[in-house]
N, C-alpha and C positions, 0 to 999 in steps of 0.2 A: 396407431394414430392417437394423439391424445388432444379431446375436447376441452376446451376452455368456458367457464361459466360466464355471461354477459350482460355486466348489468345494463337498465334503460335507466340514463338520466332525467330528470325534467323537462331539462334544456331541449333533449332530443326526442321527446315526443310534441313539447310545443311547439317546436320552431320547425318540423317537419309538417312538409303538407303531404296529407294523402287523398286518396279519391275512395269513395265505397259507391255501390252501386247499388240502386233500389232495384230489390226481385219481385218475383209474384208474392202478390199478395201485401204488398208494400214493404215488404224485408229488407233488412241491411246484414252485412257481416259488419261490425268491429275488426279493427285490425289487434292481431296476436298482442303488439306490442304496448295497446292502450290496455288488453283486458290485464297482464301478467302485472302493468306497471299499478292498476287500482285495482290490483287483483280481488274481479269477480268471476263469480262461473255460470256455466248456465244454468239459469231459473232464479237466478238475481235480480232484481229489481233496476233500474236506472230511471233516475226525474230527465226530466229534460228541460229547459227554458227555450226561447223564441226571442231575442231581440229586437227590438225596433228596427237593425238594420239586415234583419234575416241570418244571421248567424244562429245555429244551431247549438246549445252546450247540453249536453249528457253528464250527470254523476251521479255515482251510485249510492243509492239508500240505505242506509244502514236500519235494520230492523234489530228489535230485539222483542227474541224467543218469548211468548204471553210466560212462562214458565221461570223465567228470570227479569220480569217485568218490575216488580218489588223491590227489585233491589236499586234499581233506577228512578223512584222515586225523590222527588223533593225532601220530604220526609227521612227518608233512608239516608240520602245523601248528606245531607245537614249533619246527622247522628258519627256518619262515617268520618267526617271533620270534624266532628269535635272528638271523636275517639282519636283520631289520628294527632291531634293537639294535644289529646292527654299523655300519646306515649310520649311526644317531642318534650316533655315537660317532667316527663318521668314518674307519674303519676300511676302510670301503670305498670305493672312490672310484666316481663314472659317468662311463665314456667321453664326452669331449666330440665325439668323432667317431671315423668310422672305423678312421681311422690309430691313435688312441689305443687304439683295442679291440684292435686287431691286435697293437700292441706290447707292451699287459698281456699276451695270448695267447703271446705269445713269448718271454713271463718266467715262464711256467708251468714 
């Protein structure tokens, strides 16, 4: 028998209605096809909002690791734009090999 992989459109989780059920303790399950399509898992995070007109919206939080926090800063990022301008510009060159790193390195 051969299985076919299936992808979830957009289209076809917005315009699909589904029902979940509050358990004990005020629990819901998510349906498979929301978690796969913002693929979270469990122990993820999700915000939620409350509209004015009772509608409920869930999405997921994106965290970043305290351990690669640095590199998302303002600061950082600024730095990584103008580096990234300087290749567009040719300013910078890439070692084509070892030797070549070593001897930029030794024109420092």
């Amino acid at each position: 028998m051969q299985t076919t992989e299936r992808r979830v459109s957009k289209s076809h989780i917005r315009n699909r209605i589904k029902k979940v059920v509050i358990r004990n303790r005020n629990q819901i399950t998510l349906p498979r096809e929301y978690i796969d399509y913002v693929k979270v898992s469990e122990g993820e995070e999700l915000e939620y909002q409350i509209t004015d007109d009772g509608t409920l919206i869930f999405k997921p939080v994106v965290t970043i690791p305290r351990d690669q926090a640095w590199f998302w800063t303002e600061k950082w990022q600024a730095e990584e734009k103008e580096v990234d301008e300087e290749i567009r510009n040719g300013e910078i060159n890439e070692p084509r090999s070892l030797e070549d790193f070593i001897d930029a390195l030794k024109k420092l």
